[in-house]
N, C-alpha and C positions, 0 to 999 in steps of 0.2 A: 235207354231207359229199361228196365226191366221185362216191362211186356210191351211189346211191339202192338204198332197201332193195323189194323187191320181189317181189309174192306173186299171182300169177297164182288169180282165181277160176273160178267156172266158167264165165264169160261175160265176166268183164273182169279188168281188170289194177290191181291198186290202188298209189302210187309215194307214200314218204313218204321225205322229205329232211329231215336237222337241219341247222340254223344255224352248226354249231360240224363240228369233226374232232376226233378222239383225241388228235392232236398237240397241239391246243390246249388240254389239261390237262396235260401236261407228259409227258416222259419215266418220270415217277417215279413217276405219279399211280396210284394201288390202284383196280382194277375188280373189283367183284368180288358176291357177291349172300351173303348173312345166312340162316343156319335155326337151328333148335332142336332141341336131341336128341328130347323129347319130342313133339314136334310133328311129327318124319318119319320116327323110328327106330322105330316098334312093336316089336315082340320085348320085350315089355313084363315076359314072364315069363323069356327064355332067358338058357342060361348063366347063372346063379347073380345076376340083377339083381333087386335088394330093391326097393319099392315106391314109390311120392314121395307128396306131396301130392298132383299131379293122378291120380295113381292110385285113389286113395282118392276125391278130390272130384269127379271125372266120372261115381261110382255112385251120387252123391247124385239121388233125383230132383229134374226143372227145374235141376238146376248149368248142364249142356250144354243149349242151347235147343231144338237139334236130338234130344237121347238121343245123339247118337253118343259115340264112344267113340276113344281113341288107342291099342285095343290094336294095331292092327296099321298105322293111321296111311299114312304113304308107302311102308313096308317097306323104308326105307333102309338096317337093319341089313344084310339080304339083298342089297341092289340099290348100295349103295354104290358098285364099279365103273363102272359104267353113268351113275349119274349125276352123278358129277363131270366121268365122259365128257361128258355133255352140257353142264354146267359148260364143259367145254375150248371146246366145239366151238364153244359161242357168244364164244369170244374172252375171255371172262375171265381173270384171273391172278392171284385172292386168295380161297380162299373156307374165309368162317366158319364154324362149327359150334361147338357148345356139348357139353359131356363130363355127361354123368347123373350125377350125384351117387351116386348108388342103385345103377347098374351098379356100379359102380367099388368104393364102399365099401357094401353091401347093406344092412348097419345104421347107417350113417350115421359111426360110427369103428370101431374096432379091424381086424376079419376084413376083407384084401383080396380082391377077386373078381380072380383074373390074367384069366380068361379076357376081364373088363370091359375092363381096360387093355390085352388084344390086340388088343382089335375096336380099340380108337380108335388101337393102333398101326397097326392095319393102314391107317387112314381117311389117316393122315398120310403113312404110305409112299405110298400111293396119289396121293395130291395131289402130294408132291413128284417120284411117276414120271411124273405127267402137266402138268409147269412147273407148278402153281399151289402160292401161297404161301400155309399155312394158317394162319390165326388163330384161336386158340383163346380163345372165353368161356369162362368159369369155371362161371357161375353165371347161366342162365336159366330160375329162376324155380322147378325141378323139387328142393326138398328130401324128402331122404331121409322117409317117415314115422316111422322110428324117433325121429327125433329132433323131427319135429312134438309126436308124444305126449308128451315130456319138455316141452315147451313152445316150440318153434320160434326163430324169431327173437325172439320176448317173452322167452326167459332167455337172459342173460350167457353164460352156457357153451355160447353159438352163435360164440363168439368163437374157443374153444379148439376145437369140432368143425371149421369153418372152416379151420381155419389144418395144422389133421389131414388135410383134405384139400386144399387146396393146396397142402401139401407135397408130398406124395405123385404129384401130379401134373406137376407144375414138374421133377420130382427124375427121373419115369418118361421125360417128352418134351421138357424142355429144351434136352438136346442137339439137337434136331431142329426145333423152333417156336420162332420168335425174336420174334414177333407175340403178344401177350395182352393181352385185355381180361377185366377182373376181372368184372363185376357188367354184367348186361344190367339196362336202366331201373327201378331199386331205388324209384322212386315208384310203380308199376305194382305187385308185390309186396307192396312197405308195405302202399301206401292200396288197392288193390282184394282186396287178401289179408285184411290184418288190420282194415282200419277198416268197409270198404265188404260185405265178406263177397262181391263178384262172381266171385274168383278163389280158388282155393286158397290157403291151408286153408278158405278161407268164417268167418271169424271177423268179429263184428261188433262193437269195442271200442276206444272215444276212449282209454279206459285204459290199455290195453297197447300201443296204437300207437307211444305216442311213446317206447317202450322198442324197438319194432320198426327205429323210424325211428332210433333214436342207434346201434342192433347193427350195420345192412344199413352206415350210415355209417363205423363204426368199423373193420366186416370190409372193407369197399374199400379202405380206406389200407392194412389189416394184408395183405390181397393185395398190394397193389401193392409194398410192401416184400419178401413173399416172393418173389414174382417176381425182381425187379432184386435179390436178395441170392444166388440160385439161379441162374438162367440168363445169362448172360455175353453183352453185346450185346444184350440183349434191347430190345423195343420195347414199355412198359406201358401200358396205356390201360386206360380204362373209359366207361361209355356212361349217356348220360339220355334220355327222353323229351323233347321239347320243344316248344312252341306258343307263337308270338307271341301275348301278349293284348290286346284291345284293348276300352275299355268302350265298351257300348252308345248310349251316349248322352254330353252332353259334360256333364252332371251330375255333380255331387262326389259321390254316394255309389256310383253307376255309376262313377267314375273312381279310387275306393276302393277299389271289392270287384274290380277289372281289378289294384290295386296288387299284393291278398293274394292271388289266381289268378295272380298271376305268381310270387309267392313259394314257391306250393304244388307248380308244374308247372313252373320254371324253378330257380327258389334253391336251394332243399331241401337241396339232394345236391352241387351243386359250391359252396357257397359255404363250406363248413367241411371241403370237402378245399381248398380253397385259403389256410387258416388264419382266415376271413372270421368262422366262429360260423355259427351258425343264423339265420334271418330271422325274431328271437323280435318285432321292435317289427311287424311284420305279421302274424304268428301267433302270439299272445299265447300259444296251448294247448305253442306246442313251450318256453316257460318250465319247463314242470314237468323237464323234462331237467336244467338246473341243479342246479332244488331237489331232486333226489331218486330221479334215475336214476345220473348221472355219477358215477364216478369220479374220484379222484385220479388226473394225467396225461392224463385221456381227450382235453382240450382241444389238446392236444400230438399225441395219436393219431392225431386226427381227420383231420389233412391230411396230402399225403402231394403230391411231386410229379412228377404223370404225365407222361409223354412225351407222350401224346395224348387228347384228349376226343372219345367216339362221341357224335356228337349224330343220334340218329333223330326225327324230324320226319313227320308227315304231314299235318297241317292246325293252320290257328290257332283260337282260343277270344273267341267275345264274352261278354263279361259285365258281369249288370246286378247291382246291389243286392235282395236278397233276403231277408225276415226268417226264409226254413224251412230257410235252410240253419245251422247252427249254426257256429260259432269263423270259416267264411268269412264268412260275409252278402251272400253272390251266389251266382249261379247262370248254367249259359249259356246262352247263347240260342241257339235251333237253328236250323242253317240255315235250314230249312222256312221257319221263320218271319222270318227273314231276308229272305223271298223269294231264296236261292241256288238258280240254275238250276244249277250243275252238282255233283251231291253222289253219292259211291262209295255202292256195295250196303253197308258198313258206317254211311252217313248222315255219313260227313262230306263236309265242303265242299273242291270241290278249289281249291286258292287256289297256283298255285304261289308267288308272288312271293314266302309269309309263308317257305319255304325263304333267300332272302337275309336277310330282317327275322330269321332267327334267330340266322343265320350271323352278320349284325353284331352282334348284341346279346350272344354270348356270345363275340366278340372284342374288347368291351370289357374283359375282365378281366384284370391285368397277368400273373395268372400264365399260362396257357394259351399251351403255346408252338406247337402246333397240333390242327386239327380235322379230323373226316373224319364224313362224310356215311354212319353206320354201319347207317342200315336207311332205305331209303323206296321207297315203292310204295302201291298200290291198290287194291282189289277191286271187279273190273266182273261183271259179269254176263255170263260167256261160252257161249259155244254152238259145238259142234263140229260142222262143215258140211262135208262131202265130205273129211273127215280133216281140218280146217283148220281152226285157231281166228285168226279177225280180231280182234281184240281194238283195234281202232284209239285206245279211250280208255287204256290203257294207254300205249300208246305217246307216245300226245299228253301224258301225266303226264309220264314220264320225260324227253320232250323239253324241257318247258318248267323242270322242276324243274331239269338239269342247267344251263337258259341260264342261271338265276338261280346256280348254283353257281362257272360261269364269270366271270359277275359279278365276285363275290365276290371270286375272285383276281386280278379284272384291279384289283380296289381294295386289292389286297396282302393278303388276307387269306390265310392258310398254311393249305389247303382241302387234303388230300393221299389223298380216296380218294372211291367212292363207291360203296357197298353197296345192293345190290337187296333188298328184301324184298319176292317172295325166290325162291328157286330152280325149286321144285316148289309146286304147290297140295297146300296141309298140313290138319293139326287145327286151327285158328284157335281154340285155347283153349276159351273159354266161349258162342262162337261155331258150334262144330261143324266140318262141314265145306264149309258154304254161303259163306263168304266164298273167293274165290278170288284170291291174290295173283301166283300165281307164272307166271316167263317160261315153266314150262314144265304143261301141261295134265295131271291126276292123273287118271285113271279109277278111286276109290278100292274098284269091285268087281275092278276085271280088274288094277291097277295098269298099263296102260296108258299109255307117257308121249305129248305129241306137243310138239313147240315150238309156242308161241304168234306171232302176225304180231310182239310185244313182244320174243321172244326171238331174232327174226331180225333184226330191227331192231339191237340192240344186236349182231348178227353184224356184219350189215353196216358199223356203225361201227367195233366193235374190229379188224374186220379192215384198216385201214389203215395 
């Protein structure tokens, strides 16, 4: 870029330059950084907000690895001003945030909380006082527990709670938010919620999964339809997880169980919103859907078509054949054992390139009429020095993950934004608070914020 981004230590002067300018993502192009209600808003009990899943499953003992807790998290509820401010200052012009479930509607339907839906009017007057364009998820991750205890995503009548409250929502802020994505990465949920038991509710059931998996599916479309049937102009999206896989070896059952890991962490979710079905001839288990979940119409339901697809990416997946894993029959292999020198405080491998390998691979599909790079980021180990977080591998992520994204467009791919996860160092779920992702440094006793060398960086770039 032009002028080098630059952060004087105590003793010397460190100068890191990208390869690219602002310009060269376009006029149009969305900068912008990704958070979670849950994950920065504590105020866990105020104003009239009823309780979620992670509410309930962060008292479980060992759920959180650390014990901590998100009751009071970043204290975004309180500090909201502030840091969007900081949001602004670092040159962005699009930022996400996710609406509580639980705030909003306490029991999950009937009684609305106004005072839930002031706070997040206020969050949008705010963005739009200060130029940035707010997009609103719907739904990350955080359901109401009233409606767990009736049975969550495992019953049918998660369709009609759903649709209770995306109305409600669309109908409160649609005149003001023309950006929405329905469903933050609905495989994260499913499978670490209902199958795997790692994430709330903690349920652990091949049984009820794939009634989880055809609900989270069916509520996406029926979002996305209230959306575009409500708000005029709007822009719908919805968002996946995603990981290039590649098998471990060039062996047919290692290049088998890379077919059904791709199907699991790639197909899942967009291939029957874009009328494709399920990828039942790789994952025999999502069969029982046909026989015995579905509905009449559901097939028709199921797709829907979105303006845009959030594809969030942070690392790819090797995988070998494996007989302890059940319905896959692989498992990954870890970096470690990779021999991968360079791997985040989370243990994954940073690989930027597998960012373009995703990019192409899910611009083979005729429907997808564009993509946007809806969360990526890293969690390094930082240390605050003379007021000053160097955070140099961060930077060096970002850097390299955008050339690949550049990439992409110079090979015509319709690439149209690019989201940081993420703003502020948050609750990292079932992680605690030791993973730290964000441009900007948490001190989560004092709430202290500081920019990281990461978030000056991206000053220095957006500012051209």
């Amino acid at each position: 870029m032009g002028e080098a981004c630059q952060l004087a230590g105590q003793s010397n002067r460190l100068t890191l330059s990208a390869p690219f300018t602002r310009a060269d993502f376009g006029p149009d192009f969305a900068w912008g950084t990704a958070s979670a209600a849950f994950q920065i808003e504590g105020a866990v009990a105020a104003d009239g907000r009823g309780p979620s899943v992670w509410d309930v499953f962060q008292q479980k003992k060992g759920a959180i690895k650390t014990g901590e807790t998100a009751e009071t998290a970043c204290d975004f509820y309180s500090r909201y001003t502030d840091d969007i401010g900081l949001h602004t200052s670092m040159g962005f012009n699009a930022f996400r945030f996710s609406i509580a479930w639980s705030r909003v509607l306490p029991d999950g339907t009937g009684r609305v909380n106004e005072a839930g839906l002031a706070f997040y009017d206020r969050v949008i007057d705010e963005c739009l006082r200060q130029g940035q364009t707010p997009w609103i998820c719907l739904y990350h991750w955080d359901l109401p527990q009233a409606l767990e205890d009736r049975g969550g995503w495992a019953n049918r009548q998660v369709l009609d709670w759903f649709t209770e409250y995306v109305t409600l929502i669309v109908k409160a802020f649609g005149h003001k938010v023309k950006h929405w994505l329905v469903l933050n990465e609905p495989s994260a949920f499913t499978l670490l919620g209902y199958l795997v038991g790692m994430h709330a509710p903690g349920r652990r059931s091949i049984g009820s999964v794939t009634a989880v998996i055809h609900h989270a599916t069916l509520a996406q479309a029926e979002g996305g339809r209230l959306i575009r049937d409500n708000v005029p102009g709007a822009v719908v999206g919805t968002t996946f997880s995603c990981s290039p896989v590649e098998p471990f070896s060039a062996g047919k059952r290692d290049q088998q169980a890379a077919q059904r890991a791709d199907a699991l962490l790639n197909r899942l979710f967009i291939e029957p919103s874009l009328g494709m079905g399920y990828p039942t001839r790789e994952l025999s288990f999502l069969s029982a859907i046909q026989k015995r979940i579905a509905q009449p119409g559901d097939w028709e339901r199921l797709a829907f078509d979105f303006d845009l697809i959030g594809l969030q990416h942070y690392f790819r997946v090797v995988v070998e054949h494996s007989l302890l894993v059940p319905y896959l029959w692989g498992r990954e292999v870890s970096p470690n054992r990779r021999g991968v020198e360079h791997i985040t405080e989370m243990g994954w491998e940073v690989h930027p390139q597998s960012m373009l390998t995703i990019l192409r691979q899910f611009n083979q599909y005729d429907g997808i009429r564009q993509v946007m790079v809806a969360e990526s980021g890293a969690a390094f180990f930082d240390q605050v020095e003379f007021g000053r977080v160097v955070d140099i591998q961060r930077v060096g992520y970002h850097q390299q993950c955008l050339k690949q994204v550049l990439q992409a467009k110079t090979e015509g791919i319709n690439v149209t934004g690019y989201f940081v996860w993420t703003l502020l160092d948050n609750f990292e779920w079932a992680e605690g608070y030791r993973p730290r992702f964000g441009l900007v440094h948490v001190d989560h006793r004092t709430q202290q914020r500081i920019i990281k060398q990461s978030g000056l960086w991206f000053r220095a770039l957006l500012a051209e």
